[in-house]
C-alpha positions in Angstrom: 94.5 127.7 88.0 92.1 125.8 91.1 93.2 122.8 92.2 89.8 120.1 90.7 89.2 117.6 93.4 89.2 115.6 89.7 92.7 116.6 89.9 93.2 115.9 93.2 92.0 112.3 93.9 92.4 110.9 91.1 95.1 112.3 89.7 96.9 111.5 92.6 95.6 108.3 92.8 96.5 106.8 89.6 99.7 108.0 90.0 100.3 106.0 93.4 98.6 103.2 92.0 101.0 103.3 89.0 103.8 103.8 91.3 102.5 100.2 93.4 102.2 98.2 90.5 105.5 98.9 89.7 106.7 98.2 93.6 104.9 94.8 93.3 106.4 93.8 90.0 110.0 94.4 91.5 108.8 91.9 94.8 107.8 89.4 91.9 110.9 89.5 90.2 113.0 89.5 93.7 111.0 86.5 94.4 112.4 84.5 91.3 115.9 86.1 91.1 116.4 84.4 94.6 114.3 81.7 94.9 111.5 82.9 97.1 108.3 81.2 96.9 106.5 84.5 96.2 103.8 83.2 98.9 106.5 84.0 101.7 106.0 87.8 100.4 102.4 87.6 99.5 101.5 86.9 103.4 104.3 89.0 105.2 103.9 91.2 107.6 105.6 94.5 109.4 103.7 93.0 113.2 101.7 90.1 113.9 98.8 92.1 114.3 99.0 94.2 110.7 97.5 93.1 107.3 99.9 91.1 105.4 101.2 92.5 101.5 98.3 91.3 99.7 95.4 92.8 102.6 97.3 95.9 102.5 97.6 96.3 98.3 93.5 95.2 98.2 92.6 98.2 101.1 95.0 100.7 98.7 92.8 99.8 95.6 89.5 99.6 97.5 89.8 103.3 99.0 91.1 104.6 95.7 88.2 103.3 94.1 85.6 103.7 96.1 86.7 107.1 97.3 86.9 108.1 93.8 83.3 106.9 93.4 81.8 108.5 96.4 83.2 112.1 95.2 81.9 112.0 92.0 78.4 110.3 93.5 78.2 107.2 91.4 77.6 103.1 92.1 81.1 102.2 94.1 82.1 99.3 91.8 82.8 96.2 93.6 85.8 94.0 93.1 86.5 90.2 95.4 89.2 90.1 97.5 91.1 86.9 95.7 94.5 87.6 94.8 97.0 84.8 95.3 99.8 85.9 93.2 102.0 89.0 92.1 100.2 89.2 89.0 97.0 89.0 90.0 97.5 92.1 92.5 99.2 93.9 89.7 96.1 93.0 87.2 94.2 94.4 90.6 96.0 97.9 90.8 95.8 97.8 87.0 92.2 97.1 86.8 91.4 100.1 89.5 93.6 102.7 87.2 91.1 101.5 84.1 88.2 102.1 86.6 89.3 105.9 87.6 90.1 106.7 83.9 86.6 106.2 83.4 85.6 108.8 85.8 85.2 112.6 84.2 86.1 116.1 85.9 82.8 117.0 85.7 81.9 114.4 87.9 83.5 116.0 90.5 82.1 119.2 90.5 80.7 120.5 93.5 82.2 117.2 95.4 84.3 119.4 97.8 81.1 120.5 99.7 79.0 117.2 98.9 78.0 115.2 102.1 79.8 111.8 101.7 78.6 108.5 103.7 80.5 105.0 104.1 80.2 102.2 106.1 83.5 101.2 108.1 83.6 97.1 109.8 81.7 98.9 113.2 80.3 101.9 112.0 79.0 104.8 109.3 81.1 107.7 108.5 80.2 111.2 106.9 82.3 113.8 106.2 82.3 116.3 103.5 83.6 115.6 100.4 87.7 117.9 101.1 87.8 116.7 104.6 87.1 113.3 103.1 90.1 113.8 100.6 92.4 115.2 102.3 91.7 113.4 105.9 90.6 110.1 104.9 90.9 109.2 101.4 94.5 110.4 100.6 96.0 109.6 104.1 94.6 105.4 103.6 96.0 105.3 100.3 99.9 106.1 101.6 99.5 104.5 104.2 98.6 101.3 102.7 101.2 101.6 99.7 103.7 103.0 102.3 103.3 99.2 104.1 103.6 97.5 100.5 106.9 98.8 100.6 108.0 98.3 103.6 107.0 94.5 104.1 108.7 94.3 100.7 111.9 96.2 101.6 112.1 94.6 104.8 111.9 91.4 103.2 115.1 92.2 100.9 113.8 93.7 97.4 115.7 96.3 96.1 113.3 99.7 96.6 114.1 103.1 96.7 112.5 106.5 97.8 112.2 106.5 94.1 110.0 103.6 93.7 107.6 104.9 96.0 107.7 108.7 94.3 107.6 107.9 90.8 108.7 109.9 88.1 108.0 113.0 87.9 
């Protein structure tokens, strides 16, 4: 059986998504086990000069949802960057998994080869629609979870390769 790009963005998407809701609902329970204001989380950071938690959880949900857009060439769905709290990231992740369930395989079709065009903070991108998978969109997404974790882990919650993986 092919590999859909369906398949292979969102699919993989919702899955990490699933798997960072979960991450971000262990940070909130940390936070009131110990006695954390959960803002101290919220607005870590790995380095000065890096996103904190809730910059790097809205990026994670923004490429997965506009990426998923741009391959199956539809409106990219806009969503404010507001979040204040655990919950409201989680309802944020949550929100962007009801989004790609709307999307259909059929969508997809053809998207590997389609020409795909975003605008970046100092420039426009094209790329393909695989190379924009597999070189862009995919890559983003860990990344950005990847840092969820870590500020969190660094900051004492109890995560595991396990949290980031998922079940299987």
């Amino acid at each position: 059986m092919k590999l859909s790009m369906y398949h292979a963005s969102v699919g993989a998407f919702i899955r990490q998504l699933n798997n960072l809701a979960a991450i971000l609902e262990k940070g909130a329970a940390h936070a009131e086990a110990k006695k954390i204001d959960p803002k101290v989380l919220l607005n870590s950071r790995l380095f000065p000069d890096m996103f904190p938690l809730v910059r790097q959880v809205q990026i994670a949900t923004d490429t997965a949802r506009a990426g998923a857009a741009r391959l199956a060439a539809v409106d990219v769905p806009t969503q404010e960057d507001n979040e204040t709290t655990f919950a409201e990231l989680v309802a944020r992740v949550r929100k962007t998994i009801a989004y790609l369930e709307t999307l259909k395989p059929e969508q997809f079709e053809g998207s590997e080869e389609r020409t795909v065009t975003w605008q970046t903070r100092s420039s426009t991108k094209t790329m393909q629609g695989m190379p924009y998978l597999q070189n862009h969109l995919l890559p983003n997404l860990y990344f950005h979870i990847t840092t969820t974790y870590n500020i969190l882990r660094h900051s004492g919650v109890e995560l595991g390769k396990m949290d980031f993986l998922g079940k299987a």
